[in-house]
C-alpha positions in Angstrom: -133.6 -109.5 198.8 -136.5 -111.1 197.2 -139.9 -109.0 197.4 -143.2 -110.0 197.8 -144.0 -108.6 194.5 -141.3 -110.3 192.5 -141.9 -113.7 194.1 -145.2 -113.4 192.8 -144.4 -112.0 189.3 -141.6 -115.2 189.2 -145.0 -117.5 190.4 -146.7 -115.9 187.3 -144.0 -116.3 184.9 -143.4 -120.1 185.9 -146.8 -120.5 185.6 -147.2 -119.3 182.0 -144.5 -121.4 181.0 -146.3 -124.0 182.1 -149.3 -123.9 180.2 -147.8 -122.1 177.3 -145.9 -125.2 176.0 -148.3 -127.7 175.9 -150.8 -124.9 174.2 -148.5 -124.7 171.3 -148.3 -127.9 171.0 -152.0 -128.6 170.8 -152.5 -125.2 168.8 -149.6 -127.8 166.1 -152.0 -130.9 166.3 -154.9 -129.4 165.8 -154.4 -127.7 162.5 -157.6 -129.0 161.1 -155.6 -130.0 157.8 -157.4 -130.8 155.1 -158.7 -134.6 154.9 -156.2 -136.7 153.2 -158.0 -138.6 149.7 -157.8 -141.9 148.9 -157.9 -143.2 145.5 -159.1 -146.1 144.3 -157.4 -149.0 143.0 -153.3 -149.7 144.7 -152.5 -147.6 147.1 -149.0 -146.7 146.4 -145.8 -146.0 148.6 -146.2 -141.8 148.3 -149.8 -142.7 149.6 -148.7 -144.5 152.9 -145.5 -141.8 152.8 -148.7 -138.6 153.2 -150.6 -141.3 155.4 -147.9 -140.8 157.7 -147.8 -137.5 158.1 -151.5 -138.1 159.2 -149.9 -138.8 162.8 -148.3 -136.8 165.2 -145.7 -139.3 166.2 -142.2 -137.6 165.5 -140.8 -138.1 162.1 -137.5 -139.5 163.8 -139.6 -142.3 165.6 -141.0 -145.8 164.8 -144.0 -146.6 166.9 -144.4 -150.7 166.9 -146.3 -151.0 169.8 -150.4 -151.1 168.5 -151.2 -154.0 170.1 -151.2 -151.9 173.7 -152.2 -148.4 172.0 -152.7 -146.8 168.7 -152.3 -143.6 167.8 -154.8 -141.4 166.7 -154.6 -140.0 163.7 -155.1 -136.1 163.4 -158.9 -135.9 162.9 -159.5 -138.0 165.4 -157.7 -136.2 167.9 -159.2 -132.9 166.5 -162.9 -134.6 166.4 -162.7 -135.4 170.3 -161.0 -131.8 171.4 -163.6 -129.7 169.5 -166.2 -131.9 170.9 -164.8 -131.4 174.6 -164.2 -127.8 174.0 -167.7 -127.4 172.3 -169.2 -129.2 175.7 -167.8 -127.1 178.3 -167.4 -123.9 175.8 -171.6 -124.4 175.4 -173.1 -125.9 178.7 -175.6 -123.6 179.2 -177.3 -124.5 175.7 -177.8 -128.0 176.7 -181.1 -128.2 177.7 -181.7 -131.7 178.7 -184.7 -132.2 176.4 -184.5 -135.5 174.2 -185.2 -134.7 171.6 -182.1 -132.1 171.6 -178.6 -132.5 171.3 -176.9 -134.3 174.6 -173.5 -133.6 176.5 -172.8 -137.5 177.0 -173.4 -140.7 177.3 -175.4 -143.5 178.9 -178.8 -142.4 178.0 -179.0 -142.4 174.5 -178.6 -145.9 172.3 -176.6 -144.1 170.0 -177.9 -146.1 166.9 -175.3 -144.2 164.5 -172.1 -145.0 165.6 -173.4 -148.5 166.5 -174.4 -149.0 162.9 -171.2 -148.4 161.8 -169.1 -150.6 164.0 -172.2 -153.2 163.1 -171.3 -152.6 159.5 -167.4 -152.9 159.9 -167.8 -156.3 160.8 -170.9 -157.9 159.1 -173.5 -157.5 162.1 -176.6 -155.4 162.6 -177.4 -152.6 164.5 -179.0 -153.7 167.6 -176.6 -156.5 168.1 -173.9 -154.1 168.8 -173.2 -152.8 172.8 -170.6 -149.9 173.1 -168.3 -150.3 175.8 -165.0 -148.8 177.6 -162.6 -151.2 176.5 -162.5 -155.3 175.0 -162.2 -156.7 179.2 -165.8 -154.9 179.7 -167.4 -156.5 176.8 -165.8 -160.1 177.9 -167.2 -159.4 181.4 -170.6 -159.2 179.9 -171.0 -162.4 178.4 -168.7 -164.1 181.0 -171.1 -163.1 183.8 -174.3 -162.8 182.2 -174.5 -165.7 180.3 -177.0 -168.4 182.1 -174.5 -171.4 182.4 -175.4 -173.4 185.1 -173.6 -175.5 188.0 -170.8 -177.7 186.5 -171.2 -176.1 183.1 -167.5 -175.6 181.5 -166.1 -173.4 179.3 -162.7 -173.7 177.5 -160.2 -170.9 177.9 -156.6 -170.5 176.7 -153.9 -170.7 179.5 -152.0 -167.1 179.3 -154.7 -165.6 177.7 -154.7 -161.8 178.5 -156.6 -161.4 181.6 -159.1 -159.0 179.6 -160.4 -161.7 178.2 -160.1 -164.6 180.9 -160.7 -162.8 184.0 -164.8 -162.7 183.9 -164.8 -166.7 183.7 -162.7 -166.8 186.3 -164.6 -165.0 188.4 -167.2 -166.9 187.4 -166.2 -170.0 188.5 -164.8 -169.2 191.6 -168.2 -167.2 192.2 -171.2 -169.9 190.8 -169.2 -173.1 189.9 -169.3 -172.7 186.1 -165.7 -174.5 185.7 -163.0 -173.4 183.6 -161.1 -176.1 181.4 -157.7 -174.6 180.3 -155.7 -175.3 177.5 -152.0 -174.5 176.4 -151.6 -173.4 172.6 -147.9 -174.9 171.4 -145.5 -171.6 170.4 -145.3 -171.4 167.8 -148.3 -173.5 166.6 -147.5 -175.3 163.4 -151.2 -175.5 161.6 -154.9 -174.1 162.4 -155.8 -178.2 162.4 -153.2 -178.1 165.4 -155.1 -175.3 167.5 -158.8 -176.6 166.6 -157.8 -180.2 168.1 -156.4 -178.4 171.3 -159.8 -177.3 171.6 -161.8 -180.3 170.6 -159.9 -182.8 172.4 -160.2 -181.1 175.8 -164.0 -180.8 175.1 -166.2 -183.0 177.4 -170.3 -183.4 177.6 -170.4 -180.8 179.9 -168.6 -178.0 177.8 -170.9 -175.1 176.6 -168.5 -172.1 175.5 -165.1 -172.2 173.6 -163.4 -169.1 174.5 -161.2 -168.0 171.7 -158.6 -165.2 171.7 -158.6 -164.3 167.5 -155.0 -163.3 168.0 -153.3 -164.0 171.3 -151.2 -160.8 172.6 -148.8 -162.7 174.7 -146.1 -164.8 173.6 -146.3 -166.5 170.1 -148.9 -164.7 168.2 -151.0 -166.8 167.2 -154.0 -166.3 164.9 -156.5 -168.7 165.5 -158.4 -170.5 162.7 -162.0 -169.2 164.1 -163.9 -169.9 161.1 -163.4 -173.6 161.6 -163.3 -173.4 165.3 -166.5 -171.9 164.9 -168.4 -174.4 163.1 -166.5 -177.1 164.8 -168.1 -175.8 168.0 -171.6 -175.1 166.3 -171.6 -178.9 165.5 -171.2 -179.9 169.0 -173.6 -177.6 170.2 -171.0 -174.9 172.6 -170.8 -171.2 172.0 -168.1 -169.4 170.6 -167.3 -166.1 171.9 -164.5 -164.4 170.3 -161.8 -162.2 172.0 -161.2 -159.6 169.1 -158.9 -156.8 171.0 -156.0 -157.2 168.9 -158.1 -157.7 165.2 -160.7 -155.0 165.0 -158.9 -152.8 162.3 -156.1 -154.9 161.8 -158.0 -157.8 159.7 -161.2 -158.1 157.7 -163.7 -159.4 160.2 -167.4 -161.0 159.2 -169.0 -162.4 162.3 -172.0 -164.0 160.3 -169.2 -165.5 157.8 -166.7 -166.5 161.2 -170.4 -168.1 163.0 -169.2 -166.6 166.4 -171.6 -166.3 168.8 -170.1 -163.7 170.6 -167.2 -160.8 169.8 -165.9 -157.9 171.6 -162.9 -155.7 171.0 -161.1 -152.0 172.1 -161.2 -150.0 169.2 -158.5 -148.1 170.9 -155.6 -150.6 169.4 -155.8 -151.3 166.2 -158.9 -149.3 164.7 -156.8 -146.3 165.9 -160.0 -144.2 168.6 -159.1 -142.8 171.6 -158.9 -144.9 174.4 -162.1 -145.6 176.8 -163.7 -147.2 173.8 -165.0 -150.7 173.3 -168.0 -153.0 171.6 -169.4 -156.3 172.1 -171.5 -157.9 169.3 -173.6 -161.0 170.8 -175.5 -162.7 168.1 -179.3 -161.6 168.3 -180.7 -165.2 169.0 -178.5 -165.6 172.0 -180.1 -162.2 173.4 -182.6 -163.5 175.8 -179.7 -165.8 177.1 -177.3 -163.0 178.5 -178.6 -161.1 181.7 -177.5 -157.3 182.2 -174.5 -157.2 184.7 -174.4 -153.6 185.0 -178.1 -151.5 185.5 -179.6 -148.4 184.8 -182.8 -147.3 183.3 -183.2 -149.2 180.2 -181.4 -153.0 181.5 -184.7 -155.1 181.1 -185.6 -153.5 177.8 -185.2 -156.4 175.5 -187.3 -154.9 172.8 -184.2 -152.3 172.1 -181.4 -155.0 171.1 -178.2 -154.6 173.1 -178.4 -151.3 174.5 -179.9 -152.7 177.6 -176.3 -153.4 177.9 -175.2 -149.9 177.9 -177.1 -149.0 181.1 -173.4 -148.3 183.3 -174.5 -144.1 183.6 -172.9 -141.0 182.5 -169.9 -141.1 179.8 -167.8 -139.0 177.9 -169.2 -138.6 174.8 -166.8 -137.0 172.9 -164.7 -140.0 173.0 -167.4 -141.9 170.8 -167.1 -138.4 168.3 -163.6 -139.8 168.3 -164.7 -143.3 168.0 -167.0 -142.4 164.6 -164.1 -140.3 163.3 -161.7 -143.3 163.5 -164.2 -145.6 162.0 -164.8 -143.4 159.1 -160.8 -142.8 158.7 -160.6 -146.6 158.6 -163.4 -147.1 155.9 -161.8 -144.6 153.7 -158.6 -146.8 152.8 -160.6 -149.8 153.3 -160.1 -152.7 155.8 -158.7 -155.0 153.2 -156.3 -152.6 151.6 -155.4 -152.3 155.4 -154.8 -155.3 155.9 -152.8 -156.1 153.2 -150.2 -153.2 153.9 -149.3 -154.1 157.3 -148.9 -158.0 156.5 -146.8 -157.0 154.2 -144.7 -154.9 156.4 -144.7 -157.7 158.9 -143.7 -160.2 156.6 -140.9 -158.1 154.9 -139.8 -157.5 159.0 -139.7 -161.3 159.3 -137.8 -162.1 156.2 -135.6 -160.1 157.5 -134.9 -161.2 160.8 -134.2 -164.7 159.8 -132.1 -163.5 157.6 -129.9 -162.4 161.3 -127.7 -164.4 162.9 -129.2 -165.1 166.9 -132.7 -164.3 166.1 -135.5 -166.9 167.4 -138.9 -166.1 166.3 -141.7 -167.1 167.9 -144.6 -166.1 166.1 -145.9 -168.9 163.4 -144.9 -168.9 159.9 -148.2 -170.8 158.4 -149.3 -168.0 156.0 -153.1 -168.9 157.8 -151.4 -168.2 161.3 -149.7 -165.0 160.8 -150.5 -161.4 161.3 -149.1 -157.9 162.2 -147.5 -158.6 164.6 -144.3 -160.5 165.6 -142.9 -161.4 168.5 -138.6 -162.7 168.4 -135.8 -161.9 169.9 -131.9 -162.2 170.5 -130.2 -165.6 172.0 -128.6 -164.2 175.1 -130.2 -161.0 175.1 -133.3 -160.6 177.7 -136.8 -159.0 176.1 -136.3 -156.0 178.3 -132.6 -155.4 177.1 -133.6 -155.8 174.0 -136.6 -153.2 173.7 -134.6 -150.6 175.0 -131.8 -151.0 173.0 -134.2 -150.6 169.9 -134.7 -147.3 171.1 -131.1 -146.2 172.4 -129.8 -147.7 168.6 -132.9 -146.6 166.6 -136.0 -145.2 168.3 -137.8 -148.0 167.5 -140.3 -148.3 170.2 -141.1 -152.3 170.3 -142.7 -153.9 173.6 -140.8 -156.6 175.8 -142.7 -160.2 175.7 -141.0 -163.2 178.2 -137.6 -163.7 176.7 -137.9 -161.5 173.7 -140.2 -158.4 172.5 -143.7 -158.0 170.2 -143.5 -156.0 167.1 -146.8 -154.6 165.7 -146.3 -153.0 162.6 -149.3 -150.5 161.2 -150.1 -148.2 158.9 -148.2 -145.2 160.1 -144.8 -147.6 159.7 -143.2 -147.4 156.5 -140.8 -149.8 154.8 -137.6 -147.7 156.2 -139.1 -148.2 160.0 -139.2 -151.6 159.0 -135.7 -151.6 157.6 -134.1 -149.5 160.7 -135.5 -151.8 163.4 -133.5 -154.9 161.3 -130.3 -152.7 161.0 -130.3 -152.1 164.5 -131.0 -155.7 165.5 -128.2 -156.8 163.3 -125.9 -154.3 165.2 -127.4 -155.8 169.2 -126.8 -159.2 167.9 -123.4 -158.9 166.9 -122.3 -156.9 169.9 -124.0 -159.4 172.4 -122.0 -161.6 174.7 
């Protein structure tokens, strides 16, 4: 017969199991190796082969799936636990006193890490907003910008509702009408995608909404240097959706001419997630109302962070978010870029090199980027990711009638090669 005491004692035991596994596994990521250097000049493959090991995905597995989440690499994940356990380790230091150090955000302007994400992409400091995510930053400009009755603004049909769903609002709320358009897949040319814009213009457009790369089927990097001045000329804003380019490609706002960009670090920059920015050029300031308040919302003399007035936040996550940008800088956005466009193009060389592969990403070498999205005649998108996986682990996400593949810098060539060795095997067993 079970006693009292030994139920207990078997409560206990359960219990310690419990929390004892995911302790050793934390006690494993957080080894506080030492920082991995970077020369200069080519990086070569045993660089990107150490790089790796940077990463606590599982050696056996082939993580293709950036443009929903990165993965932090280690000393970001470190950077945000230390902070966390330094917050609630040390509460009664904190003193509330301003001049001290603080437990979170919301009521700090946080000049520092602004300045860095300011730097990354050719703004200044105060025209720089931290948010949670790219949708918050969108909602911002979409519902703060003074557009009047009848005003339109161009958005992409099937944009991703992050960055579409403000200007909806908007219209159904105050009458600022969208106009959408439809983007061919796969668009042929960048001349292609600025007349879809140009031509559904009309004297009463004021804002081109541009996704930089669109996450849903095709994509598509759109040309918005040109689109940009094209717009300029005509006298509409631009504002940028950036969620799927910050730390996948160079980015120079004063050299693109955008009037407004936002982005989630949290993809492709590689910081934990619940982190965002908006940049919104400084001239167009006075022209966007604050949609969220606290203390500071009419403060125009302090540059965006009237913007930042939505009360209390983690701050350990923008720890995480200044470790991730300094991890970024030390290989250097370029030298990032051109590694994973090469691992995407070697992936598509090789699946049209496969019989029953469609792609439906563009080829134009000013089109492309990262990230792919094709599939399998006969084989749905959903099949198809999880076969990658059965056949490979190759983690890939399912898009309409086919998947996305993001490839980043913890793939390698061999990821690369497995995920076309396995599609060769699904497309010769299908049907």
């Amino acid at each position: 017969m079970t006693t009292r005491r030994s139920f207990l004692g078997g409560l206990a035991a359960a219990a310690t199991a419990a929390t004892s596994i995911p302790e050793r596994l934390f006690a494993a990521a957080r080894r506080h190796a030492p920082t991995l250097p970077v020369p200069g000049g080519p990086l070569d493959q045993e660089f990107w082969r150490q790089l790796r090991r940077e990463f606590l995905i599982p050696e056996d597995q082939a993580f293709f799936n950036t443009g929903t989440l990165g993965s932090q690499p280690r000393e970001v994940l470190d950077a945000v636990v230390d902070h966390m356990t330094h917050v609630v380790r040390d509460i009664a230091h904190w003193d509330y006193k301003p001049e001290n150090e603080q437990y979170f955000t919301g009521y700090n302007p946080e000049s520092r890490i602004r300045g860095k994400l300011a730097a990354l992409i050719g703004a200044e400091t105060d025209e720089i907003a931290l948010t949670q995510n790219a949708t918050i930053g969108m909602n911002f400009i979409a519902n703060g910008l003074d557009l009047g009755l009848g005003d339109e603004v161009i958005v992409m049909r099937g944009a991703h509702t992050g960055g579409r769903g403000g200007w909806e609002l908007r219209d159904k709320r105050y009458g600022a009408a969208v106009r959408l358009v439809t983007p061919p897949a796969p668009a042929e040319s960048p001349e292609q995608l600025l007349a879809l814009y140009d031509d559904a213009t009309t004297p009463q457009t004021r804002v081109w909404t541009i996704p930089h790369l669109t996450s849903g089927s095709g994509a598509i990097r759109f040309p918005v240097d040109a689109m940009c001045r094209r717009a300029r000329e005509r006298g509409i804003l631009t504002v940028i959706d950036g969620a799927q380019t910050l730390g996948h490609l160079a980015i120079d706002v004063r050299a693109m001419g955008c009037d407004a960009f936002f982005s989630s670090p949290h993809k492709w920059l590689l910081s934990p997630v619940g982190t965002g920015m908006l940049y919104i050029r400084r001239d167009l300031h006075p022209r966007v109302w604050a949609t969220l308040a606290s203390a500071q919302w009419d403060n125009h003399g302090a540059g965006l962070y009237r913007l930042m007035q939505y009360g209390t936040g983690n701050l350990s996550l923008l720890v995480g978010l200044e470790k991730a940008i300094d991890f970024h800088n030390r290989i250097g956005t370029e030298r990032v870029q051109t590694r994973i466009l090469g691992l995407a193009d070697r992936l598509r060389t090789g699946l049209r090199s496969i019989d029953g592969v469609f792609l439906r990403s563009p080829v134009h070498p000013e089109l492309v980027s990262a990230t792919t999205i094709w599939g399998i005649e006969g084989v749905s998108g959903a099949d198809l990711q999880d076969a990658l996986w059965r056949e490979a682990k190759v983690r890939v996400r399912q898009n309409a009638d086919g998947v996305r593949q993001c490839c980043h810098i913890y793939n390698l060539e061999e990821d690369v090669d497995r995920s076309l060795e396995a599609t060769r095997r699904i497309a010769a067993a299908r049907g």
